[in-house]
C-alpha positions as YAML, in Angstrom:
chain: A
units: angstrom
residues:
- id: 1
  name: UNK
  ca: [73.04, 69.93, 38.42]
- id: 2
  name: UNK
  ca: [69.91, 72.43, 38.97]
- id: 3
  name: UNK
  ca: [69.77, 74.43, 36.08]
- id: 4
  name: UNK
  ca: [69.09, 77.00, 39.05]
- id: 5
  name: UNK
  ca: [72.19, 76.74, 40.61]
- id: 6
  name: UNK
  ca: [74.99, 75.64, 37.48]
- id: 7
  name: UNK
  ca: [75.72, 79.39, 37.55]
- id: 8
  name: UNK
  ca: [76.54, 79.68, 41.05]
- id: 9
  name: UNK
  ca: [78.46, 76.94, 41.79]
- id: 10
  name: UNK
  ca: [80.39, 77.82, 39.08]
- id: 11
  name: UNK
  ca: [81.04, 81.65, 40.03]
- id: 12
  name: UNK
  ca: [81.69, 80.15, 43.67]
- id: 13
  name: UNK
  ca: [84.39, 78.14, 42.32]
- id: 14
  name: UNK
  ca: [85.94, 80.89, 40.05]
- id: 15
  name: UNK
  ca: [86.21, 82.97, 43.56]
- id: 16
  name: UNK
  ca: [88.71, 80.29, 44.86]
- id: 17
  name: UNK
  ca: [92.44, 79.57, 43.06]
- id: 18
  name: UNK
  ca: [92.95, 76.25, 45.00]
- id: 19
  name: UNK
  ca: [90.03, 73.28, 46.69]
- id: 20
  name: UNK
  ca: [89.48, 74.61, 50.14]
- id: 21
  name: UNK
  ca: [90.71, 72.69, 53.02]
- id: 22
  name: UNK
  ca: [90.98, 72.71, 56.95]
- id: 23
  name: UNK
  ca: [87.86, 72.43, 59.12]
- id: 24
  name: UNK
  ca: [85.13, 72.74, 57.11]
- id: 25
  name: UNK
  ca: [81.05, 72.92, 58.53]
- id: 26
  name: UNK
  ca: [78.33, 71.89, 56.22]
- id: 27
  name: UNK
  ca: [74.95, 73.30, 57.49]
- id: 28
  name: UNK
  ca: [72.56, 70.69, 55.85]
- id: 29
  name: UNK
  ca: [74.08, 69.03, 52.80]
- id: 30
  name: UNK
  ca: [76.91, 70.43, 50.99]
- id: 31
  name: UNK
  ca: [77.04, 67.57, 48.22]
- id: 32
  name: UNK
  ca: [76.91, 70.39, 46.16]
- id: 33
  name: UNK
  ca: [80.11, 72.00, 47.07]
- id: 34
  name: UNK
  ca: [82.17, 68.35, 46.18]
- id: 35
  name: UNK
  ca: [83.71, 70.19, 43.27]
- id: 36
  name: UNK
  ca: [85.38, 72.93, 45.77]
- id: 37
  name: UNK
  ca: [86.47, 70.32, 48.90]
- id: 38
  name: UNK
  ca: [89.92, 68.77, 49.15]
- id: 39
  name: UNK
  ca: [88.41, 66.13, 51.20]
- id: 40
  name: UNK
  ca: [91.79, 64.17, 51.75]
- id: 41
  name: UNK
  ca: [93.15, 67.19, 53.09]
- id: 42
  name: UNK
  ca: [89.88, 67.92, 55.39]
- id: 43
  name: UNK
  ca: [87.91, 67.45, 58.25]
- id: 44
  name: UNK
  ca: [84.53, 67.71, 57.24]
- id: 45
  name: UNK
  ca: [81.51, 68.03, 59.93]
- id: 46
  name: UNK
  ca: [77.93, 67.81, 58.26]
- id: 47
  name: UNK
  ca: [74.69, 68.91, 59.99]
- id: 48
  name: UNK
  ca: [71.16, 68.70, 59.07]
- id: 49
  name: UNK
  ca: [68.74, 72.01, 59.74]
- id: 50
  name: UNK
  ca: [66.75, 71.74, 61.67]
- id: 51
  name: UNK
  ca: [67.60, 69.13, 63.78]
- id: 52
  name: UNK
  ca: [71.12, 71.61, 64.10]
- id: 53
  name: UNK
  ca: [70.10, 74.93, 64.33]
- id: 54
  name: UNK
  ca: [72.22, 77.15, 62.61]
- id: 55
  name: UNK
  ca: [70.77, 79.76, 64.84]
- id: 56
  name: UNK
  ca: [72.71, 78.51, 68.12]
- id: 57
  name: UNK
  ca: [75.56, 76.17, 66.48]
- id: 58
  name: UNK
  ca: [76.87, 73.86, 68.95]
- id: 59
  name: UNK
  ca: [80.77, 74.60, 68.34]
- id: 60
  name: UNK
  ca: [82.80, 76.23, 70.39]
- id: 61
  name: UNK
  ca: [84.05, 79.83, 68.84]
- id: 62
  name: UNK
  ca: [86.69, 79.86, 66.31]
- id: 63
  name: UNK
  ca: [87.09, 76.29, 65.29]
- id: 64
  name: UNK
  ca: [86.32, 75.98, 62.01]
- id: 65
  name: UNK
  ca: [88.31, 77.33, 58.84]
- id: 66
  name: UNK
  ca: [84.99, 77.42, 56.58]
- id: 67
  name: UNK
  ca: [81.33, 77.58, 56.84]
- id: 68
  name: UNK
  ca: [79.36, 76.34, 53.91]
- id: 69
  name: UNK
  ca: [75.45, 76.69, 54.37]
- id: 70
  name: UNK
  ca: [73.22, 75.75, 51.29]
- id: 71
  name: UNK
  ca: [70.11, 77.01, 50.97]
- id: 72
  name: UNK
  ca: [69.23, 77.45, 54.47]
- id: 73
  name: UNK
  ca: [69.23, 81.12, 55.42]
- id: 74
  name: UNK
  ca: [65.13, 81.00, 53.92]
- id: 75
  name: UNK
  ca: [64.58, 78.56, 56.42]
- id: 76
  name: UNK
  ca: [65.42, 80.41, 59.71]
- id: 77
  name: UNK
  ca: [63.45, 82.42, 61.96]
- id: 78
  name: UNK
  ca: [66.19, 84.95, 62.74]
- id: 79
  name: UNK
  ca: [68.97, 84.93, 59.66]
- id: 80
  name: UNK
  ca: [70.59, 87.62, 61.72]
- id: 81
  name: UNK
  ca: [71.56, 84.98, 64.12]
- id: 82
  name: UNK
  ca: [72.43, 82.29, 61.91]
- id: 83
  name: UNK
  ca: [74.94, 84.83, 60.53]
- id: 84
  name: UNK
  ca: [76.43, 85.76, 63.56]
- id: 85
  name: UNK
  ca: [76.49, 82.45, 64.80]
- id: 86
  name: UNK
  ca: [78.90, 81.31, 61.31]
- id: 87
  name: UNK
  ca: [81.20, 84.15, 62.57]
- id: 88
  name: UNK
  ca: [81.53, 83.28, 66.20]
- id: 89
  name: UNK
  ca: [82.57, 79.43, 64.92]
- id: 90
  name: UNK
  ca: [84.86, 80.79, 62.23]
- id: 91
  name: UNK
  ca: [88.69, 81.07, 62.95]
- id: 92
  name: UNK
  ca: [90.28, 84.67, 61.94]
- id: 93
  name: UNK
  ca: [90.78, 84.43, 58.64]
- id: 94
  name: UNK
  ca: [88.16, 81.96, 58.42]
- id: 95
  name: UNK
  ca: [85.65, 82.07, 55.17]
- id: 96
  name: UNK
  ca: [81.72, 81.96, 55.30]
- id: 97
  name: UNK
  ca: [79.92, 80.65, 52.13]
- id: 98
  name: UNK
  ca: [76.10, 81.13, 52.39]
- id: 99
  name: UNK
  ca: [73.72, 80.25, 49.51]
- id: 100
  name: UNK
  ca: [69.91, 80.92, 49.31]
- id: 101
  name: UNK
  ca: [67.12, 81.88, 47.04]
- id: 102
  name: UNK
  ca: [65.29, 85.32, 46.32]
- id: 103
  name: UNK
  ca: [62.81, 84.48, 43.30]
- id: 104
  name: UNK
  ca: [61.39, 81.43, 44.32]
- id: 105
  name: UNK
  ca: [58.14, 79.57, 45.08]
- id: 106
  name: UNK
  ca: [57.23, 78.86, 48.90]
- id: 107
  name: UNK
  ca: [59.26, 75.53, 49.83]
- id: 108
  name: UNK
  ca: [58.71, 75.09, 53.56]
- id: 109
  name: UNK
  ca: [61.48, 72.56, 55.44]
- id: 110
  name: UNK
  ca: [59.85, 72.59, 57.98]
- id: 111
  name: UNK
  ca: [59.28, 76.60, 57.30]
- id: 112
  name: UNK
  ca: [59.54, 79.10, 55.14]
- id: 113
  name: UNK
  ca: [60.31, 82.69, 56.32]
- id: 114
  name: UNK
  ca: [62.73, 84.97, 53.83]
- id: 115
  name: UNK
  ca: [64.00, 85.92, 50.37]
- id: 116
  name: UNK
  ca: [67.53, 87.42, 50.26]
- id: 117
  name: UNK
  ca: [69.13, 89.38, 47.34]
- id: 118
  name: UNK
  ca: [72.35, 89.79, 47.68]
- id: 119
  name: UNK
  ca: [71.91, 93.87, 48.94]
- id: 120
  name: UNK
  ca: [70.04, 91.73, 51.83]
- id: 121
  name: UNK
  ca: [73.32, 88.96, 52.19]
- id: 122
  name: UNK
  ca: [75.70, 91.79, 52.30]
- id: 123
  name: UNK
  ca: [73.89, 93.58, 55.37]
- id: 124
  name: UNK
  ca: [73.61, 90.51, 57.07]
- id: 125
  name: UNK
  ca: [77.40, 89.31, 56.85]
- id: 126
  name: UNK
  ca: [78.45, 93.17, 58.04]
- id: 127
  name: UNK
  ca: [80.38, 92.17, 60.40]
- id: 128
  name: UNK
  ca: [83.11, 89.89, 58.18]
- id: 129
  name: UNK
  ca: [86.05, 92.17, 57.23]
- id: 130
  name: UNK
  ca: [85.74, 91.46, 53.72]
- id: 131
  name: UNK
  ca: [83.40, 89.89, 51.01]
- id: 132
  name: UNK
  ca: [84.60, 88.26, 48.48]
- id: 133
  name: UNK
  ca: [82.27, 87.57, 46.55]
- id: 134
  name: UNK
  ca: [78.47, 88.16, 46.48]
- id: 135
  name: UNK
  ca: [75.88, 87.99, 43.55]
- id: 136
  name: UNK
  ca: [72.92, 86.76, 42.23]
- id: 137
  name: UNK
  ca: [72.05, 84.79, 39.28]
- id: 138
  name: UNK
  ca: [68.61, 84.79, 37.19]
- id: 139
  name: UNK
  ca: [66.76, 85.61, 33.98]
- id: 140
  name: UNK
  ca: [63.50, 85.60, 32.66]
- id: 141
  name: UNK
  ca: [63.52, 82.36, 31.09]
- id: 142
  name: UNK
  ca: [64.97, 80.58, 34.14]
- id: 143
  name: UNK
  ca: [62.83, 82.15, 36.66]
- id: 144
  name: UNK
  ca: [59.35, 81.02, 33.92]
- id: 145
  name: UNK
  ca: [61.05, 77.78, 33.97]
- id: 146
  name: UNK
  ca: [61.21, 77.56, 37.86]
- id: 147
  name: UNK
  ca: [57.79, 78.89, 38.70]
- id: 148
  name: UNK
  ca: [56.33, 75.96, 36.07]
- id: 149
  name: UNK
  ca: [57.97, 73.76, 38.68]
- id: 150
  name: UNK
  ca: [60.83, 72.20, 36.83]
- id: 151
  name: UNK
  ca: [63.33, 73.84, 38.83]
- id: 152
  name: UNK
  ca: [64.49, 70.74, 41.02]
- id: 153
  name: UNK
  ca: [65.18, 68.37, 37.84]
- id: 154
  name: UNK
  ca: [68.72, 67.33, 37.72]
- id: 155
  name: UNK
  ca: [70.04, 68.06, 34.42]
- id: 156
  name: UNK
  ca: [73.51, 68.17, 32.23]
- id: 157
  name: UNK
  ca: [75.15, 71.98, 31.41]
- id: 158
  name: UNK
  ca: [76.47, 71.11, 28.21]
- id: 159
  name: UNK
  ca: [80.07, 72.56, 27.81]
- id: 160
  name: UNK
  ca: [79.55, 73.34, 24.34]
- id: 161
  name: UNK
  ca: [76.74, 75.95, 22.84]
- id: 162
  name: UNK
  ca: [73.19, 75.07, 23.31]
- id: 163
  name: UNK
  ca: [69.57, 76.39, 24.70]
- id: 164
  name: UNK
  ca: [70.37, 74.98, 27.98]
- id: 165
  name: UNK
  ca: [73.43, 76.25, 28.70]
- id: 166
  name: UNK
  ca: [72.52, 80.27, 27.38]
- id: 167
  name: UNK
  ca: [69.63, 79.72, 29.69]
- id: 168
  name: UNK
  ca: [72.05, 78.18, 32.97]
- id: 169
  name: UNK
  ca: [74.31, 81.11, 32.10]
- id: 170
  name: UNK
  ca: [72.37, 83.88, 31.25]
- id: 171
  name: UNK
  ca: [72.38, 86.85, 33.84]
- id: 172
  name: UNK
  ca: [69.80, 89.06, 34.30]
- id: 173
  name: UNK
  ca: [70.62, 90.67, 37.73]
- id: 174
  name: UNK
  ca: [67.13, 92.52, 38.01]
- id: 175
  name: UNK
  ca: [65.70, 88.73, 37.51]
- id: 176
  name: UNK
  ca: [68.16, 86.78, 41.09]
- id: 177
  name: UNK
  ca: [66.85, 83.73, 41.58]
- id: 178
  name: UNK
  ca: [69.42, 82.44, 43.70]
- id: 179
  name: UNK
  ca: [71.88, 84.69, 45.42]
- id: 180
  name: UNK
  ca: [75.31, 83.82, 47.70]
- id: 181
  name: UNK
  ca: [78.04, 85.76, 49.62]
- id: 182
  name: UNK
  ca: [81.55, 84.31, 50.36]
- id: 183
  name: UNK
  ca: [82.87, 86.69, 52.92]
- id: 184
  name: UNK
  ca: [86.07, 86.18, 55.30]
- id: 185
  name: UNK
  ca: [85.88, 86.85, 59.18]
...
């Protein structure tokens, strides 16, 4: 786990009583979401950005029951778009779950265009009829730790008390280096 992300994933999980199931779309790589998918109970349709733009999905409207995107709103020209595009796939009722980053170093795949807190994620998901959830997580330590360049190293949360996980936990909400919005169509 990215010591970047424990905190997330973990408040994303918290914001659901049950594993989600139904049609689900990944937009490039949900491995991260494992924890949250009843895959036996699923179908499951991954697509890469960019060679899927998330900006004009090719879905028909209202087919799918949730939207994950990871990381991926930085990358687009028009985030706007991408947005409404997750809405027009989602069924009524359907749930959107968008992750990106606001403190963070340039990472360009292929580009690089936006930082979002989640003030930002809330205007752009206007249109759902509720959010659920939508934060950000950071501190000072974490964010040091990340612009040093050690933010991409996989390592163990320990359950128990330690350094690491104070620092994975720790929320400083003036420091967000990753932020996220579940909201329901």
């Amino acid at each position: 786990m990215h010591l970047t992300r424990y905190f997330m994933y973990k408040k994303i999980k918290d914001a659901f009583h049950k594993p989600i199931r139904g049609r689900i779309l990944g937009i490039s790589e949900i491995d991260n979401f494992d924890f949250l998918i009843d895959k036996s109970e699923s179908e499951i349709i991954v697509t890469a950005y960019p060679e899927v733009n998330m900006q004009k999905l090719p879905f028909k409207k209202e087919v799918f029951d949730f939207i994950i995107s990871d990381q991926v709103l930085e990358h687009l020209e028009n985030p706007t778009k991408a947005i409404n595009e997750s809405y027009r796939v989602l069924k009524k009722g359907g749930i959107a779950i968008h992750t990106t980053c606001f403190i963070n170093y340039f990472h360009p795949s292929p580009k690089d265009y936006w930082r979002f807190s989640p003030d930002a994620l809330r205007l752009l998901c206007k249109n759902f009829s509720e959010v659920i959830q939508c934060e950000g997580w950071g501190n000072k330590i974490a964010t040091l730790i990340s612009l040093l360049g050690d933010r991409f190293r996989k390592i163990k949360i320990p359950e128990k008390r330690s350094l690491r996980r104070w620092i994975a936990t720790k929320n400083n909400k003036r420091y967000p280096i990753v932020s996220w919005i579940i909201a329901k169509k």
